[in-house]
C-alpha positions as CSV (number, residue, x, y, z in Angstrom):
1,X,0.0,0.0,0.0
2,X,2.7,2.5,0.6
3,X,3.9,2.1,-3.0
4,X,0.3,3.0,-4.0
5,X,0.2,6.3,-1.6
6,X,3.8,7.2,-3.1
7,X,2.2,7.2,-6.7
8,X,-0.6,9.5,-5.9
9,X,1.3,11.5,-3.9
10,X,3.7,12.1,-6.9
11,X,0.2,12.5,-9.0
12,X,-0.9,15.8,-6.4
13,X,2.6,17.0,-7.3
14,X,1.4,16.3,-10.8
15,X,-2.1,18.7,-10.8
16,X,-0.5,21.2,-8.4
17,X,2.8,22.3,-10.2
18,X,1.2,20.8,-13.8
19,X,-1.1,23.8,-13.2
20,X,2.0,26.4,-13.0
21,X,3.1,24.7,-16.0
22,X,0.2,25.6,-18.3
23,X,1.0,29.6,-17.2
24,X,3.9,29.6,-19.4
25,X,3.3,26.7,-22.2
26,X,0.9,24.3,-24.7
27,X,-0.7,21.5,-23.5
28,X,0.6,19.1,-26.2
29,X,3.7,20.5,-26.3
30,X,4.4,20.2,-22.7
31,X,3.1,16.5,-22.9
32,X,5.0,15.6,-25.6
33,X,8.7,16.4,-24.6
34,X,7.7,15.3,-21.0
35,X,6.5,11.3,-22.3
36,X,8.7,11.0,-24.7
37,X,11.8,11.5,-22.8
38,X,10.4,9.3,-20.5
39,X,9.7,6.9,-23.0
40,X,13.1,7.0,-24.7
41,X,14.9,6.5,-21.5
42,X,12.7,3.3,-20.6
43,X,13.8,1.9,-24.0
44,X,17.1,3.0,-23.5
45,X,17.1,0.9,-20.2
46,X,15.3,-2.2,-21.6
47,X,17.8,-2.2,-24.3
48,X,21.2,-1.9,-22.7
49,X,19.9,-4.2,-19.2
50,X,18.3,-7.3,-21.4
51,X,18.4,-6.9,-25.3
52,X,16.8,-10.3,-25.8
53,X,13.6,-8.8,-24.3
54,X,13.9,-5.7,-26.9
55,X,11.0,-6.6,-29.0
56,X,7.7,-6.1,-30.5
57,X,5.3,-8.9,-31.1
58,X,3.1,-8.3,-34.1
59,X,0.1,-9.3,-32.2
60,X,0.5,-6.5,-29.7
61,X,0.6,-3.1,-32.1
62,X,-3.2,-2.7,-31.8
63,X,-2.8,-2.7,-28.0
64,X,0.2,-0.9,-28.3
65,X,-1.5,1.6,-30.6
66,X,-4.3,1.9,-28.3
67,X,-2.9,2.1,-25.3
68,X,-0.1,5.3,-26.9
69,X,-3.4,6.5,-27.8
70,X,-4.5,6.6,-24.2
71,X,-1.7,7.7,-23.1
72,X,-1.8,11.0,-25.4
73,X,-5.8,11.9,-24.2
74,X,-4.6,10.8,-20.2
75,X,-2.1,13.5,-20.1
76,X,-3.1,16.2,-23.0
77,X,-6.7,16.5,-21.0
78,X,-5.5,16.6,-17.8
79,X,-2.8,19.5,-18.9
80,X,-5.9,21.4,-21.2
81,X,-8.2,21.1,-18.1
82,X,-5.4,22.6,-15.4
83,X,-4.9,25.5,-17.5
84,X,-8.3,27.0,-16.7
85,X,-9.6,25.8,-13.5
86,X,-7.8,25.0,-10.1
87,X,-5.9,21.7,-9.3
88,X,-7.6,21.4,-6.5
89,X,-11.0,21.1,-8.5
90,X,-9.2,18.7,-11.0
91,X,-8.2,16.3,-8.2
92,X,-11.8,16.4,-7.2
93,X,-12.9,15.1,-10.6
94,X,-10.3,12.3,-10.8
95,X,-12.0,11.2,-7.7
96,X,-14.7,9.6,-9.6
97,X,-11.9,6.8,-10.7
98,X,-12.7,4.4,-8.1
99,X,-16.4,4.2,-9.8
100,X,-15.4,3.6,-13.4
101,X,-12.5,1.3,-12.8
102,X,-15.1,-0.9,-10.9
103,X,-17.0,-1.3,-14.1
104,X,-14.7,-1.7,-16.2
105,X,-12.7,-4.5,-14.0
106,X,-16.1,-6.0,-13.4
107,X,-16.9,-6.0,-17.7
108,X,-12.8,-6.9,-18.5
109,X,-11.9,-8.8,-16.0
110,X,-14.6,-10.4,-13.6
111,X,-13.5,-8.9,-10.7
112,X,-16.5,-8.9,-8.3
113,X,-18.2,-6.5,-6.4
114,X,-18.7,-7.6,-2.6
115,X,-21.4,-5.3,-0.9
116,X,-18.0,-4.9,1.5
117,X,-16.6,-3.2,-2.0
118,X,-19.2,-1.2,-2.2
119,X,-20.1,0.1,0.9
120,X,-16.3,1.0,1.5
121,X,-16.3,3.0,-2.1
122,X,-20.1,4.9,-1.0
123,X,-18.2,5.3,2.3
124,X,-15.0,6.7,1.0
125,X,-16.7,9.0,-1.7
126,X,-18.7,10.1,1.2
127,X,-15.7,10.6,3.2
128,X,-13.8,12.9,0.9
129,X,-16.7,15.6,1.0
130,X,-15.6,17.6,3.7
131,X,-12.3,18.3,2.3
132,X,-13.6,18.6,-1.3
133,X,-16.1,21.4,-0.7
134,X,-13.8,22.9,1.4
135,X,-11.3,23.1,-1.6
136,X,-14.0,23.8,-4.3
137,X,-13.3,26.9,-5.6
138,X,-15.4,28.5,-8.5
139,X,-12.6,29.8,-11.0
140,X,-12.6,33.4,-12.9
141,X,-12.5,32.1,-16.6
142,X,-15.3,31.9,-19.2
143,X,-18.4,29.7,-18.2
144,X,-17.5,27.6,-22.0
145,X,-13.5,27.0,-21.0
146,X,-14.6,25.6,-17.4
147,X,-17.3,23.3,-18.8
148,X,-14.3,22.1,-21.4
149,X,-11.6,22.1,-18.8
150,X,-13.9,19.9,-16.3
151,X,-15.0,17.8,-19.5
152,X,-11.4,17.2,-20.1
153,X,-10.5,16.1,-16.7
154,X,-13.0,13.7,-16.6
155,X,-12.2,12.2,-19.8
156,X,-8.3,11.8,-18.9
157,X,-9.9,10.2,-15.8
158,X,-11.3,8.0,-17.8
159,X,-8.0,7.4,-20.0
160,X,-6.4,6.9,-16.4
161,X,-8.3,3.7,-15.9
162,X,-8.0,2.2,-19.7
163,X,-4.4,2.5,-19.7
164,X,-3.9,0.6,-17.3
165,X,-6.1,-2.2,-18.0
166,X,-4.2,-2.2,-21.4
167,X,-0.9,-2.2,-19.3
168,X,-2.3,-5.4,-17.4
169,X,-3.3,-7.1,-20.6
170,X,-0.2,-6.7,-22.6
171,X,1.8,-7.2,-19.8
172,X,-0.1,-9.7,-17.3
173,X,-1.7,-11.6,-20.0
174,X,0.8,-11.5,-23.4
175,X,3.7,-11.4,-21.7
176,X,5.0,-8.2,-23.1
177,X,8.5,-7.0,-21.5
178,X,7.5,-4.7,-18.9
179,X,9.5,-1.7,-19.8
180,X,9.6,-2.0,-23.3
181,X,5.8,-1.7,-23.1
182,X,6.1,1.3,-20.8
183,X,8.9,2.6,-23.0
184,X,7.3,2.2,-26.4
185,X,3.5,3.6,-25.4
186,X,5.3,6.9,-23.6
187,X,7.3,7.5,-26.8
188,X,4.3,6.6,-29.2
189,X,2.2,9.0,-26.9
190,X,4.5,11.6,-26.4
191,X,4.9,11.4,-30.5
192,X,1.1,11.9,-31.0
193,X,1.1,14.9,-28.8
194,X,4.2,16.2,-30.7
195,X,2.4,16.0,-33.6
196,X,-0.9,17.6,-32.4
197,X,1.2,20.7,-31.1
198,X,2.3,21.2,-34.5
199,X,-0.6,21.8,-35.8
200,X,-2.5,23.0,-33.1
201,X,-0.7,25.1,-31.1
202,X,1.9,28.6,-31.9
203,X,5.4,27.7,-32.8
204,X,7.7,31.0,-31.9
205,X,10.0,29.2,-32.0
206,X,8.2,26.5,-29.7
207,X,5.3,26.9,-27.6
208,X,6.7,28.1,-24.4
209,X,6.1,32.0,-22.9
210,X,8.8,31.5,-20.5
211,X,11.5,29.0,-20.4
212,X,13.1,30.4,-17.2
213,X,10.4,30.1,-15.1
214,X,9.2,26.5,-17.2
215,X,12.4,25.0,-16.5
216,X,12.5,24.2,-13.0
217,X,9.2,22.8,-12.8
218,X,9.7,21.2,-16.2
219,X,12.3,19.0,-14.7
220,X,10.3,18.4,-11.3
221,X,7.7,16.8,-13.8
222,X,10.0,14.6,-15.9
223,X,11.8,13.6,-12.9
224,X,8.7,12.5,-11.0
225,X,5.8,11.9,-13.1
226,X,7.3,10.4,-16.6
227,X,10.6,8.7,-14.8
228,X,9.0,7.2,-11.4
229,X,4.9,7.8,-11.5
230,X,4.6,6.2,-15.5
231,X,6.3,2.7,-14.6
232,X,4.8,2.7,-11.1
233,X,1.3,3.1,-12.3
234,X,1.9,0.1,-14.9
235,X,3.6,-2.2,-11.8
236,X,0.8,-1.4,-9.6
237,X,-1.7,-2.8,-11.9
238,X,0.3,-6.0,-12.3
239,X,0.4,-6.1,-8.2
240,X,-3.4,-5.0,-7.1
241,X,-6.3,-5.0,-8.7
242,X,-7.2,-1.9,-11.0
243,X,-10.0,-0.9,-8.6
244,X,-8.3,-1.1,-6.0
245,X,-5.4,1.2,-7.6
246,X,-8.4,3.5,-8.5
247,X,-9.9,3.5,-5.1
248,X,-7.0,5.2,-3.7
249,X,-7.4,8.0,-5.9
250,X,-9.6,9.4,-3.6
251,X,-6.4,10.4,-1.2
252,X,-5.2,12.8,-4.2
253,X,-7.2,16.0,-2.8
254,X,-5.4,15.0,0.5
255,X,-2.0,15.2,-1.2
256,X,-3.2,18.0,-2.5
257,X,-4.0,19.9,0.5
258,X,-0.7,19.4,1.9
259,X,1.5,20.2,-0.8
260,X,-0.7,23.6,-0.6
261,X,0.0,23.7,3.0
262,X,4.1,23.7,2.5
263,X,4.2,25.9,-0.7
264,X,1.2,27.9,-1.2
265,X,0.8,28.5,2.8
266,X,-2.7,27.4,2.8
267,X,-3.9,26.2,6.4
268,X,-5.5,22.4,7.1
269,X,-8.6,23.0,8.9
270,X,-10.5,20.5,10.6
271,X,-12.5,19.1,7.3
272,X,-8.6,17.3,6.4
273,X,-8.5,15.4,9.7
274,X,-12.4,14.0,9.5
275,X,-12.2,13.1,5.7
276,X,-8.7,11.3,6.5
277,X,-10.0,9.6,9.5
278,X,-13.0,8.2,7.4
279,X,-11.1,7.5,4.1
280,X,-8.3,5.1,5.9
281,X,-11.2,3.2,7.1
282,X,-13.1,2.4,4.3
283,X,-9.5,2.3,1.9
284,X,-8.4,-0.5,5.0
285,X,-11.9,-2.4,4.6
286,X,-11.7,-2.2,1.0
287,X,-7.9,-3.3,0.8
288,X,-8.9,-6.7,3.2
289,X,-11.9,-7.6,1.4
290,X,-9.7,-7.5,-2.3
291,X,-6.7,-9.4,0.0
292,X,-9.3,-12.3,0.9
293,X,-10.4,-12.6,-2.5
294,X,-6.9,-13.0,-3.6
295,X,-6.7,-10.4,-5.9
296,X,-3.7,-8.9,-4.6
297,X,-0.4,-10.8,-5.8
298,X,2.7,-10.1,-3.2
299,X,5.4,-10.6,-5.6
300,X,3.7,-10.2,-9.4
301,X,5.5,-11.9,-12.3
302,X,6.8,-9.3,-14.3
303,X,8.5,-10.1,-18.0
């Protein structure tokens, strides 16, 4: 579990300094050289550590091609939807993860749905309230960019949970070397984006306002999100089920609230403590009830 709490703390970092990223670039852009560097480094890894694993299986491509596709509409939403309303609002959205993870696990891959399951999901969606109105803030941009931005969210939300069921099939179930999948979806998806900012957004000369005050958070990004929170997310899937991976998105707007504690000197009221005190309940009765079943795997066989 504490791998899975590391991941989504890195994704807080993610929506909190993503969002100071958008003030001085393009959404594709920034995804682009972000997952692809990622991606090429992954190869780079999987090439020089095992070559006899450096390989692409015809059968795979339309996975592969599916899941780089994910992979560009994951990140490119998430980045569109920062730039116009608060990361605290787009943690709030990703929230509803849990929920369509467990239908698609339930329609993909028969995982089953205990009333224990259920009541600790109700229970931890109800449990998150306090701390999400709290942070709810209505933002000062055009009534059409907001409905867009909160579309967007929802839909990389929704990305979120595809990839990695297509990370689990081609890597669980194929066989697929585990980082030259990771490797070869970032670069495919950080291509795509590449290629949408070219023809979507201004190249003068690339689309970026400010590259001093980009830079540092630029590298905060790649270091955490495409070099750690990319191949943890796909390992985490192999280890626990997807719902279960999902379910613990709703600690995000905790994360959240204390990275804006430390660097945007926002207080934590009492709402934090209550919604914590409820959500490690239900994530603990949630976690057994997947752990009787057997779903969780304590060392996962990784090609």
């Amino acid at each position: 579990m504490i791998t899975i709490l590391l991941f989504y703390g890195i994704m807080a970092g993610v929506y909190t300094f993503g969002k100071q990223t958008m003030l001085y670039g393009s959404p594709f852009f920034l995804t682009g050289i972000r997952i692809t560097f990622g991606g090429l480094c992954f190869l780079g890894y999987q090439y020089y550590k095992e070559r006899s694993k450096f390989y692409i299986k015809k059968e795979w491509v339309p996975l592969i091609a599916f899941y780089s596709a994910g992979i560009l509409i994951m990140d490119s939403c998430r980045m569109f939807g920062l730039k116009y309303i608060p990361s605290s609002n787009a943690a709030i959205i990703a929230t509803t993860a849990p929920f369509i993870a467990a239908f698609f696990s339930w329609w993909q891959f028969n995982e089953k749905m205990t009333k224990k399951k259920i009541i600790a999901l109700i229970v931890g969606f109800l449990g998150v309230m306090p701390l999400l109105f709290k942070h709810l803030r209505l933002p000062h941009e055009s009534l059409h960019y907001v409905i867009i931005s909160y579309c967007a969210i929802f839909i990389s939300t929704i990305g979120f949970i595809m990839c990695g069921m297509m990370s689990k099939i081609l890597i669980q179930k194929k066989g697929a070397p585990f980082f030259m999948i990771v490797g070869t979806v970032m670069t495919g998806g950080g291509t795509l984006a590449l290629i949408a900012s070219a023809f979507c957004e201004p190249w003068n000369p690339v689309p970026i306002t400010n590259f001093h005050a980009i830079l540092p958070l630029l590298v905060y990004l790649i270091a955490t999100h495409s070099l750690i929170a990319y191949p943890l997310y796909s390992y985490l899937v192999q280890k626990y089920p997807i719902t279960l991976v999902a379910f613990a998105q709703l600690t995000t707007p905790f994360f959240t609230a204390l990275l804006s504690y430390f660097f945007m000197n926002e207080t934590i009221s009492w709402p934090f403590f209550i919604s914590l005190a409820i959500l490690s309940g239900s994530l603990a009765l949630f976690y057994h009830e997947e752990k009787e079943e057997g779903l969780i795997k304590d060392n996962p066989k990784i090609p």
